[in-house]
C-alpha positions as CSV (number, residue, x, y, z in Angstrom):
1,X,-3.2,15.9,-0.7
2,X,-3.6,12.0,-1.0
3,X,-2.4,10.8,-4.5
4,X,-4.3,7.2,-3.8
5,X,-8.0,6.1,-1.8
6,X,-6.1,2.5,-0.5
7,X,-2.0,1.7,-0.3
8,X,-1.9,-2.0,-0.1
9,X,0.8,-3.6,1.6
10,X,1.6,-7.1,1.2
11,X,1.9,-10.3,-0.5
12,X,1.8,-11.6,-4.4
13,X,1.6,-14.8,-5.3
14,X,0.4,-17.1,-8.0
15,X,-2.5,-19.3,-7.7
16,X,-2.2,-22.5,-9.0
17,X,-5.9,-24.1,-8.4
18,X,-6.9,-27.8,-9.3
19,X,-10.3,-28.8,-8.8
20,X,-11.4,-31.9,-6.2
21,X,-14.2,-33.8,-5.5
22,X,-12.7,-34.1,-1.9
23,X,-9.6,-32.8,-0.3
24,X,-7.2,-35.4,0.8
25,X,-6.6,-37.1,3.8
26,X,-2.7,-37.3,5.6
27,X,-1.3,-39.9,2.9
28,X,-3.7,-40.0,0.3
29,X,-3.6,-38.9,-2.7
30,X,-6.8,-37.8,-5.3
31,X,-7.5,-37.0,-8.9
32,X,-8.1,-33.1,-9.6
33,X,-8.8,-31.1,-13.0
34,X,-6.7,-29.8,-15.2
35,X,-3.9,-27.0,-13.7
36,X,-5.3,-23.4,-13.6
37,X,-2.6,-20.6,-13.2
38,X,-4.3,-17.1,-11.4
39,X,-2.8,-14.6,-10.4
40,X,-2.8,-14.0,-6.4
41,X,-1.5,-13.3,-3.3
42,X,-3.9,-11.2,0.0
43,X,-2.0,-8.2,-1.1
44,X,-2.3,-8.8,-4.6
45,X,-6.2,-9.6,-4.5
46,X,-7.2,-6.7,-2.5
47,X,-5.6,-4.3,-4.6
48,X,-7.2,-6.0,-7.7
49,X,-10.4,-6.1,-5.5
50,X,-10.9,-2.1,-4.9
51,X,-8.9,-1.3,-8.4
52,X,-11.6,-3.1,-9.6
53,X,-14.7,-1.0,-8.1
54,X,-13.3,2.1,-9.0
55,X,-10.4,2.6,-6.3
56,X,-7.2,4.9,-6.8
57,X,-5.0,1.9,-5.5
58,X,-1.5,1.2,-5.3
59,X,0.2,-2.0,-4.4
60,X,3.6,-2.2,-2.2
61,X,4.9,-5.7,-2.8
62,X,7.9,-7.9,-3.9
63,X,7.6,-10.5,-6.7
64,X,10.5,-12.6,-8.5
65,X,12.1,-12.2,-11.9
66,X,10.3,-14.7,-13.5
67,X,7.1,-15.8,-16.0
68,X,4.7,-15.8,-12.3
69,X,6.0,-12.4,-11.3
70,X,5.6,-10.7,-14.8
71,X,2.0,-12.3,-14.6
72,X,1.2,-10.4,-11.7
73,X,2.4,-7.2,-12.5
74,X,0.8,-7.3,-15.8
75,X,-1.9,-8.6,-13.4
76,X,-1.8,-5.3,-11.4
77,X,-1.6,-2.9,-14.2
78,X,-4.6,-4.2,-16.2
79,X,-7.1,-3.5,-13.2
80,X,-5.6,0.0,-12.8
81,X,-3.5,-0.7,-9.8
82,X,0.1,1.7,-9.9
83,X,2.7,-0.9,-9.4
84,X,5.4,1.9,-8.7
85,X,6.1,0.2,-5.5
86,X,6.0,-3.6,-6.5
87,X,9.9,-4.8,-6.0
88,X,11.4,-7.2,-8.2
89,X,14.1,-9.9,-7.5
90,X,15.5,-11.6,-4.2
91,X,13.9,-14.9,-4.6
92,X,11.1,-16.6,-7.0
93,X,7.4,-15.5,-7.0
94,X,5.6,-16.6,-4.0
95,X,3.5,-19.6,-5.2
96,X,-0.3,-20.6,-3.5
97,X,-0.8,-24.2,-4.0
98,X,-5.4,-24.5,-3.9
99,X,-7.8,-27.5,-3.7
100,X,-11.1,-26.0,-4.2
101,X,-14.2,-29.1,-4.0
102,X,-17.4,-29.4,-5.4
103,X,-19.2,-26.8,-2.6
104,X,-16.3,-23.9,-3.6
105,X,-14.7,-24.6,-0.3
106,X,-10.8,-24.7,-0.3
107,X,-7.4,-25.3,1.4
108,X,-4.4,-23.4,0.4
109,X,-1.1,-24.0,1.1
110,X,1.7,-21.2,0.2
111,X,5.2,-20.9,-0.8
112,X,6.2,-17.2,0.4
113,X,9.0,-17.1,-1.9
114,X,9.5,-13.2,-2.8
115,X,7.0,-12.0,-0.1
116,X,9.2,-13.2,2.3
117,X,12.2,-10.7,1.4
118,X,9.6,-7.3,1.5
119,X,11.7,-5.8,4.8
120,X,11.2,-3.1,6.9
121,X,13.9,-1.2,4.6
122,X,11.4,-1.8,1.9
123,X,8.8,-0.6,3.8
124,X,11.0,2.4,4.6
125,X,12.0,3.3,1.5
126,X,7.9,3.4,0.3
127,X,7.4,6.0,3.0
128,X,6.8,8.3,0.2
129,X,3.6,5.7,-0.7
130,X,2.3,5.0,2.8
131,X,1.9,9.4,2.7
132,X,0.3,9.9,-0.3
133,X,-2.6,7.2,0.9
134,X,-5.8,7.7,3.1
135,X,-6.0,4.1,4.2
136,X,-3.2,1.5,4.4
137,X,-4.3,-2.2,4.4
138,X,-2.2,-5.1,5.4
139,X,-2.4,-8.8,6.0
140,X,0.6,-11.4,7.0
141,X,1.7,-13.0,4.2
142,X,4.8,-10.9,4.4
143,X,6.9,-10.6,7.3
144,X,6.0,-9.2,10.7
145,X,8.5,-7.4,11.2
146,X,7.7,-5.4,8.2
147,X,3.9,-5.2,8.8
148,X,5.2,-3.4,12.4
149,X,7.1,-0.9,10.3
150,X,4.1,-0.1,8.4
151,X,2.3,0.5,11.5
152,X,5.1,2.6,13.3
153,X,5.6,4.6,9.9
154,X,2.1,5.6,10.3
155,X,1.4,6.1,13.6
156,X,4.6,8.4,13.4
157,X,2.3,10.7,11.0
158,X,4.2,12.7,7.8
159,X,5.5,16.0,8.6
160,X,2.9,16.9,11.3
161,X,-0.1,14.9,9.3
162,X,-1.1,12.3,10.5
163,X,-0.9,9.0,8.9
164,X,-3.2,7.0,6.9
165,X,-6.2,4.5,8.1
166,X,-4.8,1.1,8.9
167,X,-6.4,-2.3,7.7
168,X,-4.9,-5.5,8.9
169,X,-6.3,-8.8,8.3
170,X,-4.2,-11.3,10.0
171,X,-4.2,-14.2,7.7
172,X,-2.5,-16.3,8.0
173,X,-3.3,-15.7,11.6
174,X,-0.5,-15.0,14.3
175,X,-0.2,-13.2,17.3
176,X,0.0,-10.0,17.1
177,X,2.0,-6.8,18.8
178,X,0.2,-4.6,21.4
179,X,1.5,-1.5,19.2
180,X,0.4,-3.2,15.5
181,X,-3.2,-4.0,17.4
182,X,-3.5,0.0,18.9
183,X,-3.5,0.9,15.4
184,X,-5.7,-1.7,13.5
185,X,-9.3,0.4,12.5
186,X,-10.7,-2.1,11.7
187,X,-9.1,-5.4,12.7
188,X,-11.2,-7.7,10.1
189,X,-10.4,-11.4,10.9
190,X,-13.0,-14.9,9.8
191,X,-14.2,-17.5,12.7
192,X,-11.0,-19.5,12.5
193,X,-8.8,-16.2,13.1
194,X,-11.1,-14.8,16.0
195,X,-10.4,-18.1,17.5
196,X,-6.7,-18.4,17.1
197,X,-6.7,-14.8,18.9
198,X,-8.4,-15.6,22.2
199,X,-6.7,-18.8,22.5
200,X,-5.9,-17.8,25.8
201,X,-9.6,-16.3,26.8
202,X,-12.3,-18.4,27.3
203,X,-14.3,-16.8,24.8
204,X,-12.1,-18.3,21.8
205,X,-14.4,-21.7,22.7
206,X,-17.5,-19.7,22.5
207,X,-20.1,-19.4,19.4
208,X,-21.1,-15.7,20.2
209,X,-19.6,-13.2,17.1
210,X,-20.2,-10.4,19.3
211,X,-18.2,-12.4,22.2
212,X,-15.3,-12.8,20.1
213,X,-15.7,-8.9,18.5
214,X,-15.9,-7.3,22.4
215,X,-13.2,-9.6,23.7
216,X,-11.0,-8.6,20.2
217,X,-11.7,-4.3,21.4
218,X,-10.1,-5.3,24.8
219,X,-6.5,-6.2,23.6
220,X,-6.6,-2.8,21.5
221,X,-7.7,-2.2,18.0
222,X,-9.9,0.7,17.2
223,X,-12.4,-1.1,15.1
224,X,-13.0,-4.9,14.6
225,X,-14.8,-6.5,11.6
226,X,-15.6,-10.6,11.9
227,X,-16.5,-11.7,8.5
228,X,-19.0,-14.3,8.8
229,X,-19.4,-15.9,5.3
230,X,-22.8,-16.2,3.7
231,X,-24.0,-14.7,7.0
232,X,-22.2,-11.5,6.2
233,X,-20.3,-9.5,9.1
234,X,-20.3,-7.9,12.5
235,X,-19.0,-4.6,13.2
236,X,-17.8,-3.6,16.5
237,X,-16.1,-0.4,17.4
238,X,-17.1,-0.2,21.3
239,X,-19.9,1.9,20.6
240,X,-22.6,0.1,18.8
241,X,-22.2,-3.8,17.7
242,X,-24.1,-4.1,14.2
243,X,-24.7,-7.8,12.5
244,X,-24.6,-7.1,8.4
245,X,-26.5,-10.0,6.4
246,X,-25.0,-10.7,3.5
247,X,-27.2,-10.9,0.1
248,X,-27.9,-15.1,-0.5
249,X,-26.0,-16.2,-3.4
250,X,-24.7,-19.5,-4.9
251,X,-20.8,-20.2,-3.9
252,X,-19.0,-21.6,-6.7
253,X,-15.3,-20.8,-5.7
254,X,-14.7,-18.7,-1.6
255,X,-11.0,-18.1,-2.9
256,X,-10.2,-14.8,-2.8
257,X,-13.5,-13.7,-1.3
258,X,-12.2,-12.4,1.7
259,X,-9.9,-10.2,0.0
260,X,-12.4,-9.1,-2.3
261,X,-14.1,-8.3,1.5
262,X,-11.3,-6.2,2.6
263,X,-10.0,-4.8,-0.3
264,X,-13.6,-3.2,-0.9
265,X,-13.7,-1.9,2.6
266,X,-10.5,0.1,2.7
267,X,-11.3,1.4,0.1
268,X,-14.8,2.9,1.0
269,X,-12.9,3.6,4.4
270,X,-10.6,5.7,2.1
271,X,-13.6,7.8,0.2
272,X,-15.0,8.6,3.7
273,X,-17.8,5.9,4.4
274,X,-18.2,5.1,8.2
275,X,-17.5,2.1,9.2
276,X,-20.9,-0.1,8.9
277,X,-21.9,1.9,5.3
278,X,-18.5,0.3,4.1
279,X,-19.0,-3.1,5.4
280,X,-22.5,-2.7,4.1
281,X,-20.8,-2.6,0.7
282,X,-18.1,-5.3,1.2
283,X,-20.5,-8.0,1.8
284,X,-22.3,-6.9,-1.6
285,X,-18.7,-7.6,-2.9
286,X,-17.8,-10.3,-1.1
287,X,-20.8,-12.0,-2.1
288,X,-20.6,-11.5,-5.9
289,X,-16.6,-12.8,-5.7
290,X,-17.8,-16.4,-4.5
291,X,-20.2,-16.3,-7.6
292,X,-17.5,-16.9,-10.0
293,X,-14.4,-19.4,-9.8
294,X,-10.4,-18.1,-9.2
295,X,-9.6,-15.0,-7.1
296,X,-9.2,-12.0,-9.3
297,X,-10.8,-13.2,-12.0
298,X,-13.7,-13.6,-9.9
299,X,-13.7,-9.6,-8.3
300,X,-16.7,-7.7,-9.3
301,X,-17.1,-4.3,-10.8
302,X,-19.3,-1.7,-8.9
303,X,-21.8,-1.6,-11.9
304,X,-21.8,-5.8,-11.0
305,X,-22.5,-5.2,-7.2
306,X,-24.7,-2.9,-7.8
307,X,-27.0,-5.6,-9.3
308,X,-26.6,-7.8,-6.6
């Protein structure tokens, strides 16, 4: 009945990383390595991410005619992703400009470029895609307008079945609709994203995960996931609130990890794990991505987590 484990839906982009020994201050400027070119993007890295472990994945994107698009979708197809929905054209390759210092820590700045023109027609026209998947997973690198359509194509269900499981992590963080939150199982978001949500709570100043995670089940979602870094994650779903250490590893590089995260726990979602057994897994994942430097260059195999 389901052709694919994960559908991801959202952004591609390349990564173009230079090393620092500290990021710059407003008007400074600093000496970096050498220019590394990876491929990217939250959409991109998550499919990479579960393609990688063993995941039938497709990717639902929009990349430009160019030398950084062609990168990606070779990018795509050599980890086993089907690229049947990536769309090509409308505007250049969206482009991630990355600092990443001596403690793997980075900052990112990003040039939407093509992600910007994936629309709710797109999204429309893949309905075909969002059917044949058991979990959908989106971020917001692409325009949220069109993540609502993915929602409201879901939650509509396909010819009396219902829809797939929805994923959203919202990075970069914004607000989001009461109807995109009702559907979110989980909602997985860092420290920084919690935050931004309950801006308007009181418990956005607080230092309590489970604060945050109980506060995040009141506005609606089904599920929330707050990734902690090397202290692993929480998992909340109203019934039971479970704190999952992380194994203790050596961060080179954190870009990508979080994508590594989520792409490994839709796709465990997909294959029928509960919530906490998959999150039990995505920290293994998580974990062995920091190991290594880039983004998808840096996603473990299962055989590799396995080890960990």
């Amino acid at each position: 009945m389901h052709d694919y484990d994960l559908l991801v839906v959202g952004s591609a982009n390349a990564d173009l990383v230079i090393g620092v020994d500290r990021r710059p201050g407003a008007g400074e400027t600093v000496l970096g390595s050498d220019l590394v070119v990876h491929p990217g993007g939250k959409g991109a890295n998550q499919a990479v991410a579960a393609a990688r472990l063993g995941a039938r994945t497709a990717l639902l994107a929009r990349v430009g005619d160019d030398d950084y698009g062609r990168l990606l979708l070779d990018a795509q197809r050599s980890a086993g992703v089907d690229t049947v929905g990536v769309l090509v054209g409308g505007a250049p390759t969206g482009v991630a400009l990355i600092t990443v210092d001596p403690s793997g820590d980075n900052s990112i700045v990003v040039s939407q470029g093509a992600n910007a023109r994936l629309t709710p027609g797109d999204v429309r026209a893949a309905a075909s895609l969002l059917a044949a998947a058991r979990v959908v997973s989106v971020q917001l690198e692409i325009p949220l307008e069109s993540v609502a359509e993915v929602v409201r194509t879901v939650a509509a269900g396909f010819g009396g079945r219902p829809g797939p499981r929805v994923v959203l992590n919202p990075s970069p963080v914004a607000p989001l609709p009461t109807d995109v939150l009702a559907v979110c199982d989980p909602l997985v978001v860092n420290e920084h994203e919690a935050r931004f949500l309950l801006s308007d709570d009181q418990v956005g100043s607080s230092d309590d995960p489970e604060e945050w995670a109980d506060a995040l089940l009141s506005r609606g979602p089904r599920s929330v996931v707050v990734t902690l870094g090397g202290e692993g994650a929480l998992v909340a779903d109203g019934d039971r609130t479970v704190l999952v250490p992380s194994p203790a590893v050596t961060a080179v590089d954190t870009t990508g990890a979080g994508d590594a995260f989520t792409g490994a726990l839709a796709w465990r979602l997909g294959v029928g794990d509960d919530l906490v057994t998959a999150v039990r897994f995505a920290v293994r994942v998580g974990a062995a991505a920091v190991t290594r430097a880039g983004a998808q260059a840096s996603f473990p195999s299962a055989e590799e987590v396995a080890g960990l």
